[in-house]
C-alpha positions in Angstrom: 24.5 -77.2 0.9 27.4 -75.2 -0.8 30.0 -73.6 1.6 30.7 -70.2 0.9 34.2 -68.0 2.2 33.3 -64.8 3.0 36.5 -62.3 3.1 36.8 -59.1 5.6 38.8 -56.3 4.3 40.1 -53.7 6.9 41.3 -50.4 6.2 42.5 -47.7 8.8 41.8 -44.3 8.5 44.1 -42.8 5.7 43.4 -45.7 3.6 39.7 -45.3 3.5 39.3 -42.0 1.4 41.9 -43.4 -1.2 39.9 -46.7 -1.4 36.2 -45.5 -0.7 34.9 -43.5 -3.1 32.5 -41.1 -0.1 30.9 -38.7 -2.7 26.9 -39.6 -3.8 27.7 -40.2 -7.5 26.4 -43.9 -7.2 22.8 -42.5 -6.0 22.0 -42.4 -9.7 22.6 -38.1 -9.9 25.3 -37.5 -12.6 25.5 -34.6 -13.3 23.4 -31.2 -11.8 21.3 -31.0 -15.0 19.3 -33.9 -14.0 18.7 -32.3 -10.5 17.4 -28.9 -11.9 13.9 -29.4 -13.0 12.5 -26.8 -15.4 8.4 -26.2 -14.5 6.2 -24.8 -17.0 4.7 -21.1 -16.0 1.2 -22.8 -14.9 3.1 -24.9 -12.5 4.7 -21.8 -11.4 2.1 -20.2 -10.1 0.1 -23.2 -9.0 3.1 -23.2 -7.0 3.0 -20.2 -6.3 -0.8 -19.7 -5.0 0.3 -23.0 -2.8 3.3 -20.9 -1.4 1.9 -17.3 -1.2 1.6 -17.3 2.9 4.6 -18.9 3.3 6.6 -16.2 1.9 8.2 -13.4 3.4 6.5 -10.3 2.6 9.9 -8.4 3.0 13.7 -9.0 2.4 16.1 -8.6 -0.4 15.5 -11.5 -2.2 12.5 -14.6 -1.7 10.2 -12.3 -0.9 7.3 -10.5 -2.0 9.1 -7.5 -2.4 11.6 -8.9 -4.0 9.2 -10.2 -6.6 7.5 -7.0 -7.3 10.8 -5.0 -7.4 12.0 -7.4 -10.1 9.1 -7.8 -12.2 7.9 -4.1 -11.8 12.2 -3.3 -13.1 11.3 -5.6 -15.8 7.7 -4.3 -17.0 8.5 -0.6 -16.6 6.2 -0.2 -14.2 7.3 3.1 -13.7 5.7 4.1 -16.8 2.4 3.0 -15.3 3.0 4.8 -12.0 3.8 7.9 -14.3 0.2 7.1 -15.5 -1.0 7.4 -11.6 0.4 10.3 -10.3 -1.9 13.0 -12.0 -4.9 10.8 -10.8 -3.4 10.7 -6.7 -3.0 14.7 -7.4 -7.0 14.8 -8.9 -8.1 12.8 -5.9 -6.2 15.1 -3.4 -7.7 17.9 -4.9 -11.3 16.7 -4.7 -10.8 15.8 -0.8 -9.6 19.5 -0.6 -12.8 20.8 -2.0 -15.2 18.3 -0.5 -13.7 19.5 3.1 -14.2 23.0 1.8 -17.7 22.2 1.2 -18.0 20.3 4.3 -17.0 23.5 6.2 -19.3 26.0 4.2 -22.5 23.3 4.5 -21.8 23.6 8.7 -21.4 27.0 8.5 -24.4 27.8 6.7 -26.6 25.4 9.2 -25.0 27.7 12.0 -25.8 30.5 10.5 -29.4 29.5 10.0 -29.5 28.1 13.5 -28.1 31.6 15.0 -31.0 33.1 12.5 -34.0 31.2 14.0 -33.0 31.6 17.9 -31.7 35.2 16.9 -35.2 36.0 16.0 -37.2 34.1 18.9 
């Protein structure tokens, strides 16, 4: 059997950082390009539909607000809610007349009602 001569080497405290190299460069991450992974837009939203409870409905950024401010800035979107605004005023206006109606239909029925127990 071969005898081998193992050597300890000590080093205090101000010697180690000069000596050691302590960052993660021999992990096999070069540089910060290899980290960042690009994903294609599928993945994205596969991602995404995986994610969707997870992520905060509200708050300036990471959030579905955030997500619907920055796309809807990026769409125009206030061109489409320029679209939508005469069709809220049309619907508001219907519910105005369909109460109106509502009110004459029960007043006629009163009126009948009063009629028939007016004539008994």
């Amino acid at each position: 059997m071969a005898k081998i001569n193992l050597i300890k080497q000590e080093y205090n405290k101000s010697q180690y950082t000069q000596v050691i190299n302590t960052e993660f460069t021999e992990l096999g991450v070069t540089s910060s390009i290899e980290v960042t992974q690009s994903i294609s837009v599928g993945e994205f939203f596969n991602n995404y539909q995986e994610i969707f409870f997870r992520i905060p409905k509200f708050g300036e950024s990471n959030s579905h607000e955030y997500l619907v401010k920055t796309s809807g800035e990026y769409i125009d979107f206030t061109t489409s809610d320029e679209n939508i605004e005469p069709l809220i005023q049309e619907i508001t206006q219907l519910r105005q007349q369909n109460v109106e109606l509502n009110q004459q239909l029960i007043d006629l029925q009163l009126q009948g009602v009063q009629n028939i127990t007016g004539s008994l």
